[in-house]
C-alpha positions as CSV (number, residue, x, y, z in Angstrom):
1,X,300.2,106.8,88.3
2,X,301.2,103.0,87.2
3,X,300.6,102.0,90.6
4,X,296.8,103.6,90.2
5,X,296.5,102.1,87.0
6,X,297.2,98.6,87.9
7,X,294.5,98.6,90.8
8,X,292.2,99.9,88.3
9,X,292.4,97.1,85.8
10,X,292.7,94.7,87.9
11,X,289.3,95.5,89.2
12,X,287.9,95.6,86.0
13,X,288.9,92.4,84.9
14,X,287.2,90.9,87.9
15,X,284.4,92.1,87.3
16,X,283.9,91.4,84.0
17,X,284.9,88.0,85.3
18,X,282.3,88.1,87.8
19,X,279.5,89.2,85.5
20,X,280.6,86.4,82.5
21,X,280.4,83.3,85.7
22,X,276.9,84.9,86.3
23,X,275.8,84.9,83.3
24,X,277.4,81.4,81.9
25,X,275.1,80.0,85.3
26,X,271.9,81.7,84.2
27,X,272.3,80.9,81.1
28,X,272.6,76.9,81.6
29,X,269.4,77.0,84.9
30,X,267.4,78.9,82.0
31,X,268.2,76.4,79.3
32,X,267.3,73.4,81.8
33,X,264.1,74.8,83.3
34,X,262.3,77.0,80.7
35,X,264.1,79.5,78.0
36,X,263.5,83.4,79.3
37,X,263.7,87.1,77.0
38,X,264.2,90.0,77.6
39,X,261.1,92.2,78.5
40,X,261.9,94.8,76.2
41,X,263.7,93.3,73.6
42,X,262.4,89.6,73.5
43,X,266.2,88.3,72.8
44,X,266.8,85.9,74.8
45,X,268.4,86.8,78.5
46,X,272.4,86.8,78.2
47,X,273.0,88.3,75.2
48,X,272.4,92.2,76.4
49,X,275.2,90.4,79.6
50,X,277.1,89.3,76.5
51,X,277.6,92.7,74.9
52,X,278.0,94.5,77.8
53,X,281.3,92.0,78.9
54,X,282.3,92.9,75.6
55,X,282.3,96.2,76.0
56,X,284.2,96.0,79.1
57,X,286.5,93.8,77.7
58,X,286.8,96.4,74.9
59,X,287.7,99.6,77.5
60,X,290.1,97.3,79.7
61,X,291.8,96.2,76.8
62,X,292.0,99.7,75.6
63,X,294.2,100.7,78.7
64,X,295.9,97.4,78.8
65,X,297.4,98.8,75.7
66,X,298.1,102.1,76.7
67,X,300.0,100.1,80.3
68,X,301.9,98.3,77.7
69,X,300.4,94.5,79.1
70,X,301.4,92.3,75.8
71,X,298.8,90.3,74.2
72,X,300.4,87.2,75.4
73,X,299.6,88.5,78.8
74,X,296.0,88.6,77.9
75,X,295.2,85.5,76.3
76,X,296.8,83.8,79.6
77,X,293.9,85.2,81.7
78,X,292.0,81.5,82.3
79,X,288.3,83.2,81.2
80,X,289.4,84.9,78.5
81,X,288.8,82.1,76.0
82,X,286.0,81.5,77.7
83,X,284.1,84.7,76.9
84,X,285.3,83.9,73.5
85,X,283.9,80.8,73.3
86,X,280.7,81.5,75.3
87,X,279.4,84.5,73.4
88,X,280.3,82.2,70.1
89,X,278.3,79.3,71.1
90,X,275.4,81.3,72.2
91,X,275.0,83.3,69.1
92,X,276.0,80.0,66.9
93,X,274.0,77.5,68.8
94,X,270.2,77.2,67.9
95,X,267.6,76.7,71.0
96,X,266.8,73.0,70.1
97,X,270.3,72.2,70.2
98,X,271.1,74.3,73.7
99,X,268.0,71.8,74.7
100,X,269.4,68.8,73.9
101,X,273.1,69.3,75.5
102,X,271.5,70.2,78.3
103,X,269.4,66.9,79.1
104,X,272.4,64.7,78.0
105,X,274.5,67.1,80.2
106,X,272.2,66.6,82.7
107,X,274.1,67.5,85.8
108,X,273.5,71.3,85.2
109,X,271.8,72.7,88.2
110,X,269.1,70.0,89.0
111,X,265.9,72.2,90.2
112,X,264.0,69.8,87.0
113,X,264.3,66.8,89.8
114,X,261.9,67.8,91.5
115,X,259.5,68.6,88.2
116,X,259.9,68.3,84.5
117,X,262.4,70.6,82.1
118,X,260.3,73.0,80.5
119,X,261.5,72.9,77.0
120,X,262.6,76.4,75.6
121,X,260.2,78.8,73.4
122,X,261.0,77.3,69.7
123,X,261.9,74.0,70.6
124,X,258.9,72.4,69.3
125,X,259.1,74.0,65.9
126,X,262.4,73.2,65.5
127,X,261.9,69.5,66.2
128,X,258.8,68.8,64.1
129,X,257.8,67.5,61.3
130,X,255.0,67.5,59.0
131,X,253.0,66.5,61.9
132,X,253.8,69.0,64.1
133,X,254.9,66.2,66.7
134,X,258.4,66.3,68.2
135,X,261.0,64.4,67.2
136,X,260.9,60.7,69.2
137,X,264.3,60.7,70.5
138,X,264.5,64.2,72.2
139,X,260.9,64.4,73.3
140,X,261.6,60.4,75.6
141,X,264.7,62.4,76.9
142,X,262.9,65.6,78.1
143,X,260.3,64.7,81.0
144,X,262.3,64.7,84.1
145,X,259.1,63.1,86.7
146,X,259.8,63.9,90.7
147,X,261.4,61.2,92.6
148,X,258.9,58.5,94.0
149,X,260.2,59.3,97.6
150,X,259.7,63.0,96.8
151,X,256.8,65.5,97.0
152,X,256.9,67.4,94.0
153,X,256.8,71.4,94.8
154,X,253.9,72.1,92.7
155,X,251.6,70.1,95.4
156,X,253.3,72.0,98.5
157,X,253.2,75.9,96.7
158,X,248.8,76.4,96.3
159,X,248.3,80.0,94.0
160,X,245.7,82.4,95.5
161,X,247.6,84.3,98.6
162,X,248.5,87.8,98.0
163,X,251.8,88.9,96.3
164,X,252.4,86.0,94.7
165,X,253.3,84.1,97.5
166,X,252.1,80.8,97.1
167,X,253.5,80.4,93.4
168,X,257.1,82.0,93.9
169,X,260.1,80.7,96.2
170,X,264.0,82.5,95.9
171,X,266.9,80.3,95.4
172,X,270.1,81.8,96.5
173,X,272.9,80.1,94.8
174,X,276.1,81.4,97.0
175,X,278.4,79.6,94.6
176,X,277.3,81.1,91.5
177,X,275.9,84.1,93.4
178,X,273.1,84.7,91.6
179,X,269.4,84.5,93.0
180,X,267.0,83.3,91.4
181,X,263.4,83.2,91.1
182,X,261.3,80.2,90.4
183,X,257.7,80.7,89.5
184,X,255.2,78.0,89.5
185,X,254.4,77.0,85.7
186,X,250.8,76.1,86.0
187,X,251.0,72.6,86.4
188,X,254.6,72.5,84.0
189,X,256.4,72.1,87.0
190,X,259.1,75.4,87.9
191,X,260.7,77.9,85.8
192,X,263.4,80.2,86.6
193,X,261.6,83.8,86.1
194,X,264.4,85.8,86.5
195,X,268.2,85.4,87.5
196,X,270.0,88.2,89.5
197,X,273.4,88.4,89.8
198,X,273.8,88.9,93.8
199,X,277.0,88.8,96.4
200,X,277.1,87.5,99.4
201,X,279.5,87.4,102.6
202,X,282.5,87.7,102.6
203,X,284.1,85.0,104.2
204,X,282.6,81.5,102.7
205,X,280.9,78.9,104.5
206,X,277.3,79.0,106.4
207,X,276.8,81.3,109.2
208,X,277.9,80.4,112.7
209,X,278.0,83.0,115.0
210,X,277.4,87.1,114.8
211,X,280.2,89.1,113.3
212,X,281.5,86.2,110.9
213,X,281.1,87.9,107.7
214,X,279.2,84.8,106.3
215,X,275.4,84.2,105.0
216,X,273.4,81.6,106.6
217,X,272.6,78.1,104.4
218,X,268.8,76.7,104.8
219,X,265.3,77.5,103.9
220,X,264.0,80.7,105.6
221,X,261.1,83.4,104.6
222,X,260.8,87.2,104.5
223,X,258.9,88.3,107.1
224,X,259.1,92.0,106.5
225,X,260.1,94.6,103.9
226,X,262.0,97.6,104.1
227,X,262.1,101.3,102.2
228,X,263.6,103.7,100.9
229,X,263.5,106.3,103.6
230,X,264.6,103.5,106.8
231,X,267.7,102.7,105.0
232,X,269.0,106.5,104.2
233,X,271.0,105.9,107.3
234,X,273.2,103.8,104.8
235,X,273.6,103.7,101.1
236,X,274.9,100.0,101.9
237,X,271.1,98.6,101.7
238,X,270.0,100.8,98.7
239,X,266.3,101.6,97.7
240,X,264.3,98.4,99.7
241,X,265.5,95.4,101.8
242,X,263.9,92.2,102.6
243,X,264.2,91.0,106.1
244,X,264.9,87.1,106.0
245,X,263.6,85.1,109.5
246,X,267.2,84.2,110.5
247,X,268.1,82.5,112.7
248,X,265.0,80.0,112.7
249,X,264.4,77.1,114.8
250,X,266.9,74.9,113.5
251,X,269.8,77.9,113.4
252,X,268.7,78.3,117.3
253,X,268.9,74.6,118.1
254,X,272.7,74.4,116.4
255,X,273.2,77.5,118.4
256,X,274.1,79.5,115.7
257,X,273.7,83.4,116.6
258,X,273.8,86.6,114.7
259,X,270.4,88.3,113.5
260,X,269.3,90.9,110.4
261,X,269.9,89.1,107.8
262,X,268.2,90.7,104.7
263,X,268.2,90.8,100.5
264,X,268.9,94.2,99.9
265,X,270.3,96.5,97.8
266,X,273.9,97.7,96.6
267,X,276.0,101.2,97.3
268,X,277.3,100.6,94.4
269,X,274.1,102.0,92.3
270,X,273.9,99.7,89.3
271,X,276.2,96.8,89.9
272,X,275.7,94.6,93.3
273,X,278.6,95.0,95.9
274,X,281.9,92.9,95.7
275,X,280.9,90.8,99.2
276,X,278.5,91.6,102.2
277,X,278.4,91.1,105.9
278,X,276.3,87.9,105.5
279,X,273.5,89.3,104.0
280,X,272.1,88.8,100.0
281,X,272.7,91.8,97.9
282,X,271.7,92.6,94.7
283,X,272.5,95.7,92.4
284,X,269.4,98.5,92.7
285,X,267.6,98.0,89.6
286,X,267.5,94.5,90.5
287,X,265.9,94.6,94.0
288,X,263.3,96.9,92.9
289,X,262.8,94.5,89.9
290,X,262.4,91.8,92.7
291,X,259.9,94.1,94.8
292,X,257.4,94.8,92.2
293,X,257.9,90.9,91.5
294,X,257.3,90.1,95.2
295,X,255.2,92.8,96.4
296,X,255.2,92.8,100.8
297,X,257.2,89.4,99.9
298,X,255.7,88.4,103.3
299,X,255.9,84.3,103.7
300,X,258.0,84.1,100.6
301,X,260.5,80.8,101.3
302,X,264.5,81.5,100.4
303,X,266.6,78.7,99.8
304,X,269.9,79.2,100.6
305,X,272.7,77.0,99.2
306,X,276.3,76.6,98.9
307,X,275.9,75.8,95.3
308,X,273.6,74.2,92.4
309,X,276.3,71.7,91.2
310,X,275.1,68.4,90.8
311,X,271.9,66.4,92.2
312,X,271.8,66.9,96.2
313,X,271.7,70.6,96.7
314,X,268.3,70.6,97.6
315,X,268.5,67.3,99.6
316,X,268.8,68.8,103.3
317,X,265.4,70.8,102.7
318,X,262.3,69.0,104.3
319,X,260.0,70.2,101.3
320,X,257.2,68.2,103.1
321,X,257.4,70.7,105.9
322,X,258.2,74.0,104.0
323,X,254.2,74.4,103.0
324,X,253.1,74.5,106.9
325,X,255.9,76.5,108.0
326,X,254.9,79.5,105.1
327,X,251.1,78.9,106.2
328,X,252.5,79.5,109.6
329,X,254.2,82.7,109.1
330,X,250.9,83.9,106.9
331,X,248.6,83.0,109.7
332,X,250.9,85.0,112.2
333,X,250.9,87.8,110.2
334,X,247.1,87.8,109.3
335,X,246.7,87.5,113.1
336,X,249.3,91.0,113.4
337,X,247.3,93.1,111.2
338,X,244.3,92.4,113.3
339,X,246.0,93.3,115.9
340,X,247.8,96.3,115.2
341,X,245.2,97.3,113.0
342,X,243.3,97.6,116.7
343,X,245.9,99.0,118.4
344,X,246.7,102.3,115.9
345,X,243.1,102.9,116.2
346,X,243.3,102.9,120.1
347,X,246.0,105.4,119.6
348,X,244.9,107.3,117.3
349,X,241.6,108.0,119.6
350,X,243.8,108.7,122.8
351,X,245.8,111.4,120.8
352,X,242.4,113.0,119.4
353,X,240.8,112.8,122.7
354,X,243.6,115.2,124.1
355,X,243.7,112.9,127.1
356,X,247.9,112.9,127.7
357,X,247.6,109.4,130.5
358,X,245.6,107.6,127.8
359,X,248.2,108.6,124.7
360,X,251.1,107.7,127.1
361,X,249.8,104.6,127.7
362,X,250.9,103.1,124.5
363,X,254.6,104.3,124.4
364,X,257.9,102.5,125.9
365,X,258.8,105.6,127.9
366,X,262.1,104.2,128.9
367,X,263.1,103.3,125.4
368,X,261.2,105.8,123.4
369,X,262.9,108.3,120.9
370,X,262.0,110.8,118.4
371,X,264.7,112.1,116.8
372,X,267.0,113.3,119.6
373,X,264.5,113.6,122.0
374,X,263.7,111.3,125.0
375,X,260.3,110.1,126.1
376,X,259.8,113.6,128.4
377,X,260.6,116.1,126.3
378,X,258.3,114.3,123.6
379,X,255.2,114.2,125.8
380,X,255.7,118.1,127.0
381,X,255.6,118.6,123.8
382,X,252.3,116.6,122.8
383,X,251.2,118.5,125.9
384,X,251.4,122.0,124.8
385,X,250.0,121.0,121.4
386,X,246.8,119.8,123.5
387,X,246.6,122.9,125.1
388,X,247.2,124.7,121.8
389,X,243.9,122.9,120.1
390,X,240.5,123.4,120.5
391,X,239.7,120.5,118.5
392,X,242.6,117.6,117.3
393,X,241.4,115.1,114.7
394,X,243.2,112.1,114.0
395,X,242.4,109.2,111.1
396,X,244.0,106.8,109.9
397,X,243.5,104.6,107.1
398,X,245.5,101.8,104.7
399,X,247.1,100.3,108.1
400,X,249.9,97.7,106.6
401,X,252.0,95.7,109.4
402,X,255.0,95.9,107.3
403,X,257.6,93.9,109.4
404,X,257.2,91.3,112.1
405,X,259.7,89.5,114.4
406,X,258.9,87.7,117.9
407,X,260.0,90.8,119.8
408,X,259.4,93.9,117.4
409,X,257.0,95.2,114.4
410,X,256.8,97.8,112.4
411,X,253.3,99.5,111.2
412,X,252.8,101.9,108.3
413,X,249.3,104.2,107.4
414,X,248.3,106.9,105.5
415,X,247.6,109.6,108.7
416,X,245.6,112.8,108.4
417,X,246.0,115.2,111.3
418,X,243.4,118.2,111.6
419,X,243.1,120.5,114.1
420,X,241.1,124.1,114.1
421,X,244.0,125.3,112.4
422,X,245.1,123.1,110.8
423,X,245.6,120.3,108.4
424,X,248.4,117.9,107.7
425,X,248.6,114.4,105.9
426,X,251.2,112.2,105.4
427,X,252.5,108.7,106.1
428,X,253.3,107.4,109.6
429,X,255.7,104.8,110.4
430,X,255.4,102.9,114.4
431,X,258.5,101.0,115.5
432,X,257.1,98.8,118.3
433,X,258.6,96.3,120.8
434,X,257.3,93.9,123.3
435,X,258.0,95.2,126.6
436,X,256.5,92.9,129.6
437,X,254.3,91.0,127.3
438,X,252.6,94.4,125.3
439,X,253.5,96.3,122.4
440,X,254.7,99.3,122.7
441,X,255.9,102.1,120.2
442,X,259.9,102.9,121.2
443,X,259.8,105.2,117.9
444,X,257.9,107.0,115.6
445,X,258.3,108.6,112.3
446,X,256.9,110.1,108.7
447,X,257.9,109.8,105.3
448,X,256.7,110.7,101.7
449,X,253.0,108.8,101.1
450,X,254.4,108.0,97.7
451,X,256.6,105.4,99.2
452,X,253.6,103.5,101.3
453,X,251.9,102.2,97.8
454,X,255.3,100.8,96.5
């Protein structure tokens, strides 16, 4: 039972450890590049992180007691003065002031090099005077212009694509392990919109080669988006998962190997897993937080690095390039809709047509699977249901290419199926692959409509 016990609070302690570095980091990138509340409460982020650490604290501390750990124990855990101190200053500290240590502190994470600090919400009233102008000494202190040699972020990132796209990138902080997302601030530089706490693999260190339990370091983009019902086969990936391009032209010239790499969810429901397999994981509220933030997230850049500390951790990203390279993925995945959009259409006719050589012609019968059946049994069965029907009526409408890598895609629609008996709508999902130079479809699936318009 002791035995039990000790495991237990031992993993509740490093958690709440986990969750107070998370926070103490969010708390100092928010204060640097522009001051964020909570949605529904409007008190500033960290304080809801604040009382909930307490209340951990408050339950561990409970069955501390009842182990008999002595207080002396306690107070020689190295965070736990400084949860007492943090949750002191943040409550005791006034926004201007939180301002103002920051800039002369001013090697906090250093995203503001690259544009100015937005001050936080009440700074200005706090530092004005009769003429509503801010105080001289704090206001030469606070712009933070972009480094001659340097093209600031705000000229590479346009707004008008879909989603948000163009106005949004992710950085992935593995040191702090939270990811965060920085949202264009209309000509104000970047602000951090939100901060997710987030794990990561679990062996440290960038990515070298499949299997070793690390995440990759570098600038990559989602290129596809995952839901609900394709991730039941694991409750590892949780409601929706992004799919990252790893590895990209530079991982493949440094020969570093290893593939499916995503942001995803957590098993654990409401908190984000202790470590990962290499890929970014965030707790499930968070990731569907994210998705209605992101939308298809398609051509969304993620930064990966080791950690925010000091000026250079955005140094090894060629910012001049990053613009073509997310017009590039958008221009290959305008030019996929197109094409698939053709090719379900072509399929779609073949199947109503009742012609079984024509329908065939668009499946990898060597690779194709439908459940547990194999190509032939499948196509006996579309046979019988030709010979069934007088009349089969396919349409399909709301075609969305939802994922696409050199090699595969993945296609969803809204389908309605009618014969002279019946009627039957609901969402498709084609898996296709690239077999001899054409796609093919190796599976094929439906799931609830609902999820298509998420």
């Amino acid at each position: 039972m002791w035995t039990s016990l000790n495991k237990f609070l031992s993993y509740k302690l490093k958690e709440i450890e986990f969750r107070l570095h998370t926070w103490k980091r969010s708390r100092e990138i928010s204060q640097a590049y522009g001051s964020r509340s909570d949605k529904k409460t409007g008190r500033p982020v960290g304080l809801s992180l604040i009382k909930g650490a307490k209340f951990g604290a408050a339950v561990v501390f409970a069955l501390i007691i009842a182990t008999g750990v002595t207080w002396g124990t306690i107070k020689a855990i190295p965070w736990f003065s400084e949860l007492s101190a943090s949750a002191k200053s943040t409550t005791d500290t006034t926004a201007a002031e939180q301002y103002a240590n920051q800039i002369e502190a001013i090697d906090a994470p250093d995203i503001g090099e690259l544009e100015a600090v937005v001050p936080p919400e009440g700074y200005l009233a706090q530092q004005s005077g009769s003429s509503g102008e801010p105080q001289t000494e704090v206001n030469e202190a606070a712009p933070l212009p972009p480094p001659a040699n340097q093209t600031p972020l705000v000229d590479i990132f346009k707004a008008g694509a879909p989603h948000g796209i163009a106005n949004r990138f992710l950085l992935a902080d593995k040191a702090a392990k939270v990811l965060y997302v920085f949202k264009s601030a209309q000509g104000r530089g970047w602000e951090v919109e939100r901060a997710f706490p987030m794990a990561t693999g679990e062996r440290h260190g960038p990515k070298r080669v499949e299997g070793d339990k690390k995440t990759p370091e570098g600038t990559y983009f989602i290129i596809g988006r995952k839901g609900r019902t394709e991730l039941s086969v694991s409750p590892l990936y949780g409601p929706v998962a992004f799919v990252l391009n790893y590895p990209n032209e530079e991982d493949r010239r440094e020969r570093r190997t290893g593939h499916g790499i995503w942001i995803h969810g957590s098993e654990r429901g409401n908190l984000p897993p202790m470590h990962t397999a290499g890929c970014l994981a965030l707790s499930n509220p968070d990731i569907l937080e994210l998705a209605g933030i992101l939308g298809s997230g398609v051509a969304t850049p993620v930064i990966i690095v080791s950690g925010t500390e000091g000026r250079a951790h955005l140094t090894d990203v060629n910012f001049a390039n990053l613009r073509s390279e997310r017009e590039s993925i958008e221009k290959t995945f305008s030019n996929g809709q197109a094409l698939f959009e053709t090719i379900v259409t072509n399929w779609k006719n073949a199947w109503s047509s009742k012609d079984i050589s024509a329908y065939s012609q668009f499946y990898s019968v060597n690779t194709f699977r439908s459940g547990a059946q194999r190509w032939d049994a499948f196509r006996d069965h579309k046979q019988r249901t030709f010979e069934m029907y007088s009349t089969i009526n396919v349409d399909v409408n709301n075609i969305v290419l939802a994922e696409l890598t050199e090699n595969s895609a993945t296609v969803k629609f809204m389908q309605t199926y009618s014969t002279n008996l019946n009627r039957l709508e609901n969402a498709k999902r084609l898996f296709f692959t690239k077999v001899q130079g054409e796609w093919k479809i190796t599976r094929e699936s439906t799931f609830p409509k609902e999820e298509l318009f998420l």
